[in-house]
Structures are given as C-alpha cells and as structure tokens.
C-alpha atoms as an extended CHARMM CRD file, in Angstrom:
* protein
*
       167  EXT
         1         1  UNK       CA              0.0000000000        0.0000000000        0.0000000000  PROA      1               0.0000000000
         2         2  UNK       CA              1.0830000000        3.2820000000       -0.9170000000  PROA      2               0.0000000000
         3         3  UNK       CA              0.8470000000        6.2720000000        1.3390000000  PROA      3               0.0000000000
         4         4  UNK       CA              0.3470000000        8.9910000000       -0.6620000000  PROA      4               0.0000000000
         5         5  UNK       CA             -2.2840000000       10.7900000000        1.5600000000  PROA      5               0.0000000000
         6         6  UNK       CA             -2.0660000000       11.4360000000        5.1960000000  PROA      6               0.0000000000
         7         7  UNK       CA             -4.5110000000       12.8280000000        6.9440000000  PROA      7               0.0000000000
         8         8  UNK       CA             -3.2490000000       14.4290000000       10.4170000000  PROA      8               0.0000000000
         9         9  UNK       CA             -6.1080000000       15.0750000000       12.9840000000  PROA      9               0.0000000000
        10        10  UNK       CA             -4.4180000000       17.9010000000       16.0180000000  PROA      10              0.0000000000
        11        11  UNK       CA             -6.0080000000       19.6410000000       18.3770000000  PROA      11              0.0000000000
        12        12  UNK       CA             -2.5890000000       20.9660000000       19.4240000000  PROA      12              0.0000000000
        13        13  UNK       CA             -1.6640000000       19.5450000000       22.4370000000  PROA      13              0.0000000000
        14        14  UNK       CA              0.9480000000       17.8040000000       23.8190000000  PROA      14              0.0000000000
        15        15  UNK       CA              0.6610000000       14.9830000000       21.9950000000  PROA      15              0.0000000000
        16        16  UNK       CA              1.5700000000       16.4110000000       18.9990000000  PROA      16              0.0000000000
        17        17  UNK       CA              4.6940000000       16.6730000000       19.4290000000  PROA      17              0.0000000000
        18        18  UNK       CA              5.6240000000       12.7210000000       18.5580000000  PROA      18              0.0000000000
        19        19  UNK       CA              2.4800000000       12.4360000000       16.1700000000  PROA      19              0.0000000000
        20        20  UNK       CA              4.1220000000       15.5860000000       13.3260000000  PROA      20              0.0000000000
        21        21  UNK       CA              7.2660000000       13.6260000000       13.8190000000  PROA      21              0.0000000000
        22        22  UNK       CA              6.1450000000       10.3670000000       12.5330000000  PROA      22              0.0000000000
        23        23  UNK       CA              4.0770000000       12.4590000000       10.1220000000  PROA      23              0.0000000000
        24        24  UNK       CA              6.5430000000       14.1310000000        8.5230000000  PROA      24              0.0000000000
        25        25  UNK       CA              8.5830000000       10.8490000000        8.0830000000  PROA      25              0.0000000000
        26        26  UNK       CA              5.9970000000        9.0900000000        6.8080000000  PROA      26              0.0000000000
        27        27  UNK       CA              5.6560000000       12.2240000000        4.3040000000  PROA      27              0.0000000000
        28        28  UNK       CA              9.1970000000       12.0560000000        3.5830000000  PROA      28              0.0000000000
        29        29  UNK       CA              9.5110000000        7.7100000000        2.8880000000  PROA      29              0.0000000000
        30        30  UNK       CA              6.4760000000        8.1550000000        0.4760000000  PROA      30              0.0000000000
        31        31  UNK       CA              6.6240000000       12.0080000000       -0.7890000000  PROA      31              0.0000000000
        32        32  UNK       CA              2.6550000000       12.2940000000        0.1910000000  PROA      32              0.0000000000
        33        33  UNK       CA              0.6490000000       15.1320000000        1.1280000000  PROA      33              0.0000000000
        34        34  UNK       CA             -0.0770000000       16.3290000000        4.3750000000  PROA      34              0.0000000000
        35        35  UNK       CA             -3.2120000000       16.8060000000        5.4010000000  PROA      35              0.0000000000
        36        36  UNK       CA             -3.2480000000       18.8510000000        8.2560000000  PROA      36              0.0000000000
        37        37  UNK       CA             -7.1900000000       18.9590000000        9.5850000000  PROA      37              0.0000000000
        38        38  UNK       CA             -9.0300000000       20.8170000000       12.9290000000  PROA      38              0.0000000000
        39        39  UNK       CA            -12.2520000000       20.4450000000       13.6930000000  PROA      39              0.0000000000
        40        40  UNK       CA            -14.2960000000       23.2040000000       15.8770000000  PROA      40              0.0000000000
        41        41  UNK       CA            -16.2520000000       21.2230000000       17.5890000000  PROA      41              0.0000000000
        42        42  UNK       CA            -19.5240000000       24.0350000000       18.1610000000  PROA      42              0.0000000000
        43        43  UNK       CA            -22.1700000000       22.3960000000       19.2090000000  PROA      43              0.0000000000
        44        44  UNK       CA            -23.1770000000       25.3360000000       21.0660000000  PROA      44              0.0000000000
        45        45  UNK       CA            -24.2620000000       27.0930000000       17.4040000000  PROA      45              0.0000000000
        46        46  UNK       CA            -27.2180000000       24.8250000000       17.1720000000  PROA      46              0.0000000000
        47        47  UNK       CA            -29.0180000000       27.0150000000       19.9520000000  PROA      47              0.0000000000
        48        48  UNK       CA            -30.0990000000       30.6470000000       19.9190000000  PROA      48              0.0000000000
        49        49  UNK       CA            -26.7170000000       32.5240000000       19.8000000000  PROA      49              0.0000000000
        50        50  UNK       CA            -26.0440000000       35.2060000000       22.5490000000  PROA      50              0.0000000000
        51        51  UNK       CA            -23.1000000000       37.7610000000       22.2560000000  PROA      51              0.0000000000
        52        52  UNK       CA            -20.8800000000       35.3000000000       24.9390000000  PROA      52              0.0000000000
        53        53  UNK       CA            -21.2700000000       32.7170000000       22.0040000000  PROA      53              0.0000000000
        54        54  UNK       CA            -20.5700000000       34.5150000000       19.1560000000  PROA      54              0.0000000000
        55        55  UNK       CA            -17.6390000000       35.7700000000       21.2820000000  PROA      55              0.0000000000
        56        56  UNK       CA            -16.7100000000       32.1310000000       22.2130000000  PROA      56              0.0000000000
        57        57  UNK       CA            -17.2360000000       31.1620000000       18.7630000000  PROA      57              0.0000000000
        58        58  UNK       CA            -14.5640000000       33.7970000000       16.9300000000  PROA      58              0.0000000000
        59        59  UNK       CA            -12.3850000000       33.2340000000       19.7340000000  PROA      59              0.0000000000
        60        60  UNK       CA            -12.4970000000       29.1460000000       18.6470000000  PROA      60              0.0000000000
        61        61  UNK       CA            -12.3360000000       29.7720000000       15.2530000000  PROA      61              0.0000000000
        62        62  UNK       CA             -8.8680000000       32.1200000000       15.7490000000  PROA      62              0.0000000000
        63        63  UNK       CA             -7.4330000000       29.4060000000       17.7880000000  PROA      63              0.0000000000
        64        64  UNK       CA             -8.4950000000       26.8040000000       15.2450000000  PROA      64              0.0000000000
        65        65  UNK       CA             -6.7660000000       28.8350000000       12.6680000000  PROA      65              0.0000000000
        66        66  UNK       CA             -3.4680000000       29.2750000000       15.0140000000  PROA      66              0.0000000000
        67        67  UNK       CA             -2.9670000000       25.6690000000       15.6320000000  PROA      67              0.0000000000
        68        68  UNK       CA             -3.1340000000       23.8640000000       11.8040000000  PROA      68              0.0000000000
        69        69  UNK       CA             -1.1420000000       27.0570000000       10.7550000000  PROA      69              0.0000000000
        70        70  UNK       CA              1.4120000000       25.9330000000       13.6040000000  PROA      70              0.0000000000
        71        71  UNK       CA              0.8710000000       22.6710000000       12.6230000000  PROA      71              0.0000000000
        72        72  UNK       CA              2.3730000000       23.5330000000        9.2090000000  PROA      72              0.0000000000
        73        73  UNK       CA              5.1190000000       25.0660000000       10.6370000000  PROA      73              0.0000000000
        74        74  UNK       CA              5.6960000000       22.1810000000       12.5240000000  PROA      74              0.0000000000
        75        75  UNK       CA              5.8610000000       20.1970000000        9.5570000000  PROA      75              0.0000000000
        76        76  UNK       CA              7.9500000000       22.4480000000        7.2550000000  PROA      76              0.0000000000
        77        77  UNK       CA             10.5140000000       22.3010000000       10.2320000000  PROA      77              0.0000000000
        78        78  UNK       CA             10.8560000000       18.5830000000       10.1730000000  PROA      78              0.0000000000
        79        79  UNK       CA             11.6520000000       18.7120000000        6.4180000000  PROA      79              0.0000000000
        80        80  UNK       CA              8.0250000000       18.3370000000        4.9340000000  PROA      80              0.0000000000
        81        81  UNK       CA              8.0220000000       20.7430000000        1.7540000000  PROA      81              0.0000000000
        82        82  UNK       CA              5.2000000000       23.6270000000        2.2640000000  PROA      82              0.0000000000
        83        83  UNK       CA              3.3540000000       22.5970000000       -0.5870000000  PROA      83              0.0000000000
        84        84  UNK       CA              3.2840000000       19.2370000000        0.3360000000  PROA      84              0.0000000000
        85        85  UNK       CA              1.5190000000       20.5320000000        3.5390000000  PROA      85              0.0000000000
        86        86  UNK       CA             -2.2720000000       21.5450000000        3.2390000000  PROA      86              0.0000000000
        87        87  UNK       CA             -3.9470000000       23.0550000000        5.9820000000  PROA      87              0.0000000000
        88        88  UNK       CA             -7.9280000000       23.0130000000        6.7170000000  PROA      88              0.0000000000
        89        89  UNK       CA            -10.0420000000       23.9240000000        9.7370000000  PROA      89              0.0000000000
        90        90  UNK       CA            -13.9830000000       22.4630000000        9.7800000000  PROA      90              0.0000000000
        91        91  UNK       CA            -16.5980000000       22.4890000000       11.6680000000  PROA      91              0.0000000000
        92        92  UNK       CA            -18.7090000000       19.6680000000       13.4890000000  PROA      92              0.0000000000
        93        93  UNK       CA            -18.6710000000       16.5940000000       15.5550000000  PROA      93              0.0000000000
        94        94  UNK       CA            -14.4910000000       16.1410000000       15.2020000000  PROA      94              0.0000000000
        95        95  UNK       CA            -14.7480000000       12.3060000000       14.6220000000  PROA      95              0.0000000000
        96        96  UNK       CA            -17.3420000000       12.0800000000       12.1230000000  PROA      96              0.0000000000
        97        97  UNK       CA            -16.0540000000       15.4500000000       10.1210000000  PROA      97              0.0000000000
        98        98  UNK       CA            -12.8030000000       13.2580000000       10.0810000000  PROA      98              0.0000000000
        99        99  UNK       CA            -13.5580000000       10.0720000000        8.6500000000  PROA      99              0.0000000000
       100       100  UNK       CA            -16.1820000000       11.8940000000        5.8760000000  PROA      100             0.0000000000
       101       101  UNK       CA            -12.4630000000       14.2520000000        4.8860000000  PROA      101             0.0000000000
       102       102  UNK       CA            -10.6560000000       10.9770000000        4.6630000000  PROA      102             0.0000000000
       103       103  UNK       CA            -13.0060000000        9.2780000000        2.4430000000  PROA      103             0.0000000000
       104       104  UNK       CA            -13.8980000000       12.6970000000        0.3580000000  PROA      104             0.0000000000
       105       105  UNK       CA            -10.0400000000       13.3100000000       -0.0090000000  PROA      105             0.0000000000
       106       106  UNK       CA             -8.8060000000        9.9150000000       -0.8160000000  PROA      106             0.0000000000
       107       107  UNK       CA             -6.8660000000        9.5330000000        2.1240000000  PROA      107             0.0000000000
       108       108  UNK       CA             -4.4550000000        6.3640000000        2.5310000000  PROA      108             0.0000000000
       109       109  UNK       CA             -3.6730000000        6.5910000000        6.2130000000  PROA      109             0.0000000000
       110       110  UNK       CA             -4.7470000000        8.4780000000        8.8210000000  PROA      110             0.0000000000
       111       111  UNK       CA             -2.2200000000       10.1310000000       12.1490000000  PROA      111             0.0000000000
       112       112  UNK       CA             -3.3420000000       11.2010000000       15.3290000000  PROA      112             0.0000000000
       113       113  UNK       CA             -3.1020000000       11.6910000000       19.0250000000  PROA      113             0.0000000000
       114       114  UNK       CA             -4.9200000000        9.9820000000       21.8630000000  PROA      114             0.0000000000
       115       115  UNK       CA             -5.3150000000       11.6590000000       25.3080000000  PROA      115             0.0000000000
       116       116  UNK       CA             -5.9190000000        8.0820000000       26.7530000000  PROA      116             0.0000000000
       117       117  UNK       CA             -9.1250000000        9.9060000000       28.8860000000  PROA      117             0.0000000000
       118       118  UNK       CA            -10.4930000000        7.2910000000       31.5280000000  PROA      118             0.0000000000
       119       119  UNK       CA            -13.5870000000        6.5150000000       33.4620000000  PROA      119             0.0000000000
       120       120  UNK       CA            -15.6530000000       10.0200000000       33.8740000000  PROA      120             0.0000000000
       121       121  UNK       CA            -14.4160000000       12.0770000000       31.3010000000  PROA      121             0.0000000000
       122       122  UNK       CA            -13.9300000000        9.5840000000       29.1850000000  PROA      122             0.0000000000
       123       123  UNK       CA            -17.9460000000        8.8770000000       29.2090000000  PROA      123             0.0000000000
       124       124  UNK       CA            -18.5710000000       12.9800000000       29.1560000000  PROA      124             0.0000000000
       125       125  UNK       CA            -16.0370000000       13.8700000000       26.8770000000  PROA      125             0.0000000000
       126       126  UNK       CA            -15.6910000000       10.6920000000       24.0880000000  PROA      126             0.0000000000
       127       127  UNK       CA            -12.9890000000        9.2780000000       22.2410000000  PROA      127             0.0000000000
       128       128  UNK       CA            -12.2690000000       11.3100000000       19.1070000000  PROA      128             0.0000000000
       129       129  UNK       CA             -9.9030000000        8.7390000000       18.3190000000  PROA      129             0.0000000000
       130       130  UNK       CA            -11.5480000000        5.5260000000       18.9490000000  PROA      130             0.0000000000
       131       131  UNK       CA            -14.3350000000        6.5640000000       17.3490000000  PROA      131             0.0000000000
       132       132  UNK       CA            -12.2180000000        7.3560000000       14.1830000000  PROA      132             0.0000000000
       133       133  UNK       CA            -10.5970000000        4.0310000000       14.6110000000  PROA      133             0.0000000000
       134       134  UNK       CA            -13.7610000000        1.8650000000       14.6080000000  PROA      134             0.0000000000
       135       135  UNK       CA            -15.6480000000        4.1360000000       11.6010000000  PROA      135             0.0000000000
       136       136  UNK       CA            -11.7660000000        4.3690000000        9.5180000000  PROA      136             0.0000000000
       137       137  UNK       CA            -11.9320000000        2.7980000000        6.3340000000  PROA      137             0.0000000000
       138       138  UNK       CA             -8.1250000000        3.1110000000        6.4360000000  PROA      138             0.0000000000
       139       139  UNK       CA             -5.0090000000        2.1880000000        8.0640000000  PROA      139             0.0000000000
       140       140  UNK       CA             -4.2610000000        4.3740000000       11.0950000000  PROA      140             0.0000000000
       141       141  UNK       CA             -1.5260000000        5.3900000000       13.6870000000  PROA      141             0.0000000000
       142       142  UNK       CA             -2.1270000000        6.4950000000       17.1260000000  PROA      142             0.0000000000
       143       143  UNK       CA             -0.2370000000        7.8800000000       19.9550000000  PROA      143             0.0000000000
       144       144  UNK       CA             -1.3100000000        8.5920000000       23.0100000000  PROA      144             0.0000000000
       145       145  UNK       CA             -0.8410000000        8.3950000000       26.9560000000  PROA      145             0.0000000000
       146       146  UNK       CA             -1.8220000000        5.1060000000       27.9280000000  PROA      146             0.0000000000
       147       147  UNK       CA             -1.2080000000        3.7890000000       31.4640000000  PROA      147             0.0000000000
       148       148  UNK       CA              1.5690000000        6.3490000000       32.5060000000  PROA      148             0.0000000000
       149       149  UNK       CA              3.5010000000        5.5680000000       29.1410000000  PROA      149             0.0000000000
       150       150  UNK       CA              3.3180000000        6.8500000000       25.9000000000  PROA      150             0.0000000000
       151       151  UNK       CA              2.3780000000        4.6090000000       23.1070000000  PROA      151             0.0000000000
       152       152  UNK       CA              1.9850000000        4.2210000000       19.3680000000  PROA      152             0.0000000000
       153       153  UNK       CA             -0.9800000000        1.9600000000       18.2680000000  PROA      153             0.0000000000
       154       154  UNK       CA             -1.4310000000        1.4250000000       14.4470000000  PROA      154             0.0000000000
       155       155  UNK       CA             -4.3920000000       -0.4720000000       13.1230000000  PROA      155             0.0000000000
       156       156  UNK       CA             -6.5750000000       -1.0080000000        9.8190000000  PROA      156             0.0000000000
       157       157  UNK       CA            -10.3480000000       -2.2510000000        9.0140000000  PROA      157             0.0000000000
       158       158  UNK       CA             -9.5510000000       -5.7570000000       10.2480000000  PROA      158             0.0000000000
       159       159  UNK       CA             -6.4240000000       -5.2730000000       13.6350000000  PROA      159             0.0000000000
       160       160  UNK       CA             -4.6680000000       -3.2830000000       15.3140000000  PROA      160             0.0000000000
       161       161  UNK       CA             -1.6250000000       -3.3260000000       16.9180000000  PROA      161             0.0000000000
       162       162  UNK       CA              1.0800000000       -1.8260000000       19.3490000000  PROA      162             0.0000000000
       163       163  UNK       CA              3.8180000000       -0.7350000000       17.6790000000  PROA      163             0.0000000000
       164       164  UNK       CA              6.3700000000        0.2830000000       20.3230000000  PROA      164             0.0000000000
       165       165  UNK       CA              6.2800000000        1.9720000000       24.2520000000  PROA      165             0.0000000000
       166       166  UNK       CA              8.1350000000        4.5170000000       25.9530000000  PROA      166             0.0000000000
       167       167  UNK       CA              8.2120000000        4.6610000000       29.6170000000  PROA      167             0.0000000000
C-alpha cells in the first residue's frame, strides 16, 4: 500500500509533538501530502446565539486557525516541503467530520493523538480517536498516553496493533 495521503487530525496539544514527527517521516519515505485537519467542535451554534457565544465562537475559530497554521510550521521544520503541507479547519462533531475528509479526499492513512481519557471524562467527553478508529476505512496510527507511558498503536479495518512503548 502506498501512502500517498495522510490525513493528520491535532487539536494541538501535547501529543503532537511525537504524532508531526512520525508524520513528517511518513511524508518524507512516500513524498505524500499532508493533510493537516481541525475540527471546531460548536455544538453550542445549534441554539439561539447570545453575544458570549458569538464571542466564544470567533475566539475558537482564531485558535483553530493558530494551531493547523502551527501545525504547518511544525511540519515544514521537520523537512516536509510547504506545498506538500495543506492546511484546513472544519466544523462539526471532530470524529465524524474526520472520517467523511478521509473518504472525500482519498486519504491512505490516517495520524493522530490519543489523550488516553479514563472513566468520567472519558464517558462525558468521548474518544475522538476511537471513534475514528472503529468508523476508519483506512489504516491508522495512534499515539497517546496510555497507562503512565506513551504509546503508538497502528491499526486497519480488520487489527490493530502496538507498535512500540516509551516509559
């Protein structure tokens, strides 16, 4: 399988450190496209808006547009060409608005982070990832905190599988 098409999911924390580097070699080994993707997750513009939304909203949106821009540079820096980098910022439920860009865009693999959220906030909050990783029509890398260590996890339609720990 070629991987000429990677979708990167950030939300640009401190995960993402480890996830643009494997990115960006991955980019390199295959000379693929980047395709750097944040989702504003504003569920709060399905009710009547009130100034302290709007305001919440813009102030989103700016951030939104701070962190795949950063992600870019991020990229760049670890020898991805610019052009080879495209940047997009959508709105929605992040997991579905994921999956639907990687089938619309032809993507061949998909990177992201995992936060590795348990019990409580897992339940509140969801799995962005694990949801992408069940509905994922193809192959995927994850890294993420998982019992006090940091992890990568790859998988495709059929397995997954750990690929290495750090303690």
């Amino acid at each position: 399988m070629e991987y000429k098409r990677i979708l990167l999911g950030t939300d640009g924390g401190e995960l993402m450190g480890p996830v643009y580097d494997h990115s960006a070699y991955m980019a390199q080994l295959a000379d693929a496209t980047v395709h750097t993707v944040y989702i504003l997750d504003a569920w709060f513009t399905k009710y009547p808006s009130t100034r302290g939304m709007e305001s919440m909203y813009y102030t989103l949106l700016s951030k939104g547009k701070e962190i795949v821009a950063n992600a870019k540079k991020e990229l760049t820096a670890r020898g991805v060409r610019g052009k080879r980098v495209i940047t997009e910022m959508l709105e929605g439920s992040p997991a579905e608005r994921l999956v639907e860009y990687a089938e619309s865009h032809a993507i061949n693999l998909i990177i992201m982070g995992a936060h590795g959220r348990k019990g409580l906030d897992r339940l509140i909050i969801g799995s962005v990832t694990d949801k992408i990783i069940r509905e994922a029509k193809v192959p995927w890398l994850s890294y993420g905190a998982r019992n006090d260590a940091h992890k990568w996890y790859c998988g495709s339609v059929r397995a997954s599988f750990l690929l290495s720990s750090r303690a």
